[in-house]
C-alpha beads as a LAMMPS data file, in Angstrom:
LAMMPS data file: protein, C-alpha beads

65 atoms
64 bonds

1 atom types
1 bond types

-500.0 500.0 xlo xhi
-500.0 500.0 ylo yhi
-500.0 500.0 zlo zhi

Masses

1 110.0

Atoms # bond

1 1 1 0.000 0.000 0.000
2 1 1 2.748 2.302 1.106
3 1 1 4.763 1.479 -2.441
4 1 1 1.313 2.157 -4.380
5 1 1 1.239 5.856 -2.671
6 1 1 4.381 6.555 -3.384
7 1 1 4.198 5.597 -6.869
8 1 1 1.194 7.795 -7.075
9 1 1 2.968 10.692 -5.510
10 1 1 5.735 10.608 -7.808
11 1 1 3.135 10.744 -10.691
12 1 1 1.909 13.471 -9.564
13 1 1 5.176 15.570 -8.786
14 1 1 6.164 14.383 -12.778
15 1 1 3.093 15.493 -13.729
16 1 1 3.685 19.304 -12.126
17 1 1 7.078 19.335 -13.187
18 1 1 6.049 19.416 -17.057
19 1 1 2.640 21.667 -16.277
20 1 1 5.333 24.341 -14.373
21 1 1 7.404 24.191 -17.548
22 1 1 4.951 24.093 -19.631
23 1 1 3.309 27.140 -18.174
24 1 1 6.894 29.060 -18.457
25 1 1 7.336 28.430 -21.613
26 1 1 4.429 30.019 -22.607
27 1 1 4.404 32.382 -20.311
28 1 1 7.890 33.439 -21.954
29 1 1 6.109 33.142 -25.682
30 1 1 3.508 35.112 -24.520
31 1 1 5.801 38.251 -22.535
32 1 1 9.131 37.947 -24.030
33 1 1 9.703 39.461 -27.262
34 1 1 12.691 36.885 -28.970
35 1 1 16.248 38.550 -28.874
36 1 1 17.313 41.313 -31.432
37 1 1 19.840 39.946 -33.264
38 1 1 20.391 43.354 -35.848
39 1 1 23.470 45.013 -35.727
40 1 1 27.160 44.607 -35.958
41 1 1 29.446 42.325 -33.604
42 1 1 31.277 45.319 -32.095
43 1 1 28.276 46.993 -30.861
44 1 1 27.108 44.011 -29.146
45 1 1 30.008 43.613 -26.994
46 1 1 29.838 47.047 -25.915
47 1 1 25.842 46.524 -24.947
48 1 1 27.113 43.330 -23.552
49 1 1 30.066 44.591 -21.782
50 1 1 27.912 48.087 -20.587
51 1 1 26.110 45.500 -18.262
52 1 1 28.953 43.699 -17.264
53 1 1 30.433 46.551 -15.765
54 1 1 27.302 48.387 -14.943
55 1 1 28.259 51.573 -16.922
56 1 1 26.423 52.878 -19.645
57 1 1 26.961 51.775 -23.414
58 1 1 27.991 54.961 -24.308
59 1 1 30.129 55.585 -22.086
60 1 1 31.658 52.200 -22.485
61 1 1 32.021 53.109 -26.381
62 1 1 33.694 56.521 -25.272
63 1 1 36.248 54.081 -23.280
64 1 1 36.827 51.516 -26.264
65 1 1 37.284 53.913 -28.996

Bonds

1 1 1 2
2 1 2 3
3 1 3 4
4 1 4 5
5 1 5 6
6 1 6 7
7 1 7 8
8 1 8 9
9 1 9 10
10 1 10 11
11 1 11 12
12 1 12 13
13 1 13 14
14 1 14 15
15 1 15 16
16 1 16 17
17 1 17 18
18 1 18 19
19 1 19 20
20 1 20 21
21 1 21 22
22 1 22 23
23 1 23 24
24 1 24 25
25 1 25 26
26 1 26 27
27 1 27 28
28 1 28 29
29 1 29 30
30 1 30 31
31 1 31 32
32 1 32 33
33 1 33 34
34 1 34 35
35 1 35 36
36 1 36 37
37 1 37 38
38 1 38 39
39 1 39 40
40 1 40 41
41 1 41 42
42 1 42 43
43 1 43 44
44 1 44 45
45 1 45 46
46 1 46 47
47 1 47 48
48 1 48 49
49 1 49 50
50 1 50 51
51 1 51 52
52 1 52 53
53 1 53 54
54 1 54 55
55 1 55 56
56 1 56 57
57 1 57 58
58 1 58 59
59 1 59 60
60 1 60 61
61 1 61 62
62 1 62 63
63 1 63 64
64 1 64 65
């Protein structure tokens, strides 16, 4: 009996695993725009590197070039 409810209770937790994920990923269709992906390489280090080092981009850009 005690095997049985455990069995059952591990069903379950499987079962809320994939609803939770299932429920973030759309969720994260539903709020998140996708990534841009426009523009060149150099200026997405410096956005990348801005939040890295908690400055602003263009100040970052002032530093780089």
């Amino acid at each position: 009996m005690q095997s049985l409810m455990l069995q059952i209770a591990a069903t379950w937790i499987q079962q809320e695993t994939k609803d939770i994920a299932a429920a973030k990923e759309a969720y994260m269709a539903e709020q998140c725009p996708p990534p841009s992906r426009s523009g060149d390489q150099a200026a997405l280090m410096v956005r990348r590197y801005s939040f890295s080092f908690n400055i602003s981009p263009s100040k970052l850009h002032q530093l780089v070039s």
